[in-house]
C-alpha positions as CSV (number, residue, x, y, z in Angstrom):
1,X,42.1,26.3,6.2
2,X,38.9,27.7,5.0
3,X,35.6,25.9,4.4
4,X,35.6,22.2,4.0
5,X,39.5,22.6,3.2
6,X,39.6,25.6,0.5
7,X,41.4,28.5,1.6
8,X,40.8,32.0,1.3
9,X,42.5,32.8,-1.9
10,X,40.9,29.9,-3.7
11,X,37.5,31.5,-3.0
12,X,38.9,35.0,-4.1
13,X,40.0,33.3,-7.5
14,X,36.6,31.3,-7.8
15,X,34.8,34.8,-7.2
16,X,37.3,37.2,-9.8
17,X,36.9,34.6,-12.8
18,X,33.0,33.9,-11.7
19,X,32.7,37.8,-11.9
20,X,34.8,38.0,-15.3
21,X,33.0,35.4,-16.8
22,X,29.5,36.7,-16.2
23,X,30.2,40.4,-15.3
24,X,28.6,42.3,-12.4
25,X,25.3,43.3,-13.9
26,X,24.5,39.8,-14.7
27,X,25.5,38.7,-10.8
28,X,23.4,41.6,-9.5
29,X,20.2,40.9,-11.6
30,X,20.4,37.0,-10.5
31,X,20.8,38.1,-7.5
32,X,16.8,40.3,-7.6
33,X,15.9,37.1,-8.9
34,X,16.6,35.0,-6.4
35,X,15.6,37.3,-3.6
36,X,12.2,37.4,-5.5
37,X,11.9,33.8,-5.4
38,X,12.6,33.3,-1.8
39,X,10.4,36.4,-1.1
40,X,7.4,34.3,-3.3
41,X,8.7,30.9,-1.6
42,X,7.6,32.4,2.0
43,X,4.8,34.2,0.8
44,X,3.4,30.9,-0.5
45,X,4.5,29.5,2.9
46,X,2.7,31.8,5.2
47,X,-0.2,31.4,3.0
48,X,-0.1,27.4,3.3
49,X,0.4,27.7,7.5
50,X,-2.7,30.1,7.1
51,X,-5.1,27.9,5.1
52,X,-4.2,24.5,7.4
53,X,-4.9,26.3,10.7
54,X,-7.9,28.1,9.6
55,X,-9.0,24.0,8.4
56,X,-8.1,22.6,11.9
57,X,-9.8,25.3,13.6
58,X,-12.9,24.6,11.2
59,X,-12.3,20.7,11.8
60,X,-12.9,20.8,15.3
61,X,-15.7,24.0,15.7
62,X,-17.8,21.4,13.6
63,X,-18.1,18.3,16.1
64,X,-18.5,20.8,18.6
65,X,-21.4,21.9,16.6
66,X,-23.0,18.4,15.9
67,X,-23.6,17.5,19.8
């Protein structure tokens, strides 16, 4: 038994007639394009984490300020 009850060679089959169907250039350019979106996905990600600590440290310097 393989994963969630498909075996081995139903995978194999699933992967020749996905790789007849749209041939290997088309897999491999898909395949930049998603690794660009993920790449963008954690970029924007990083940049979110960035912007709400920078405005929690900025949240609490300026009631320090005040007194």
């Amino acid at each position: 038994m393989g994963l969630g009850g498909i075996s081995l060679w139903q995978l194999l089959i699933v992967l020749l007639i996905v790789v007849l169907v749209f041939g290997t250039k088309k897999i491999r350019s898909l395949g930049g394009d998603l690794d660009g979106a993920m790449r963008d996905f954690r970029k924007g990600m990083n940049e979110t984490e960035t912007a709400v600590e920078e405005a929690v440290e900025e949240a609490a310097v300026k009631p320090a300020a005040k007194s």
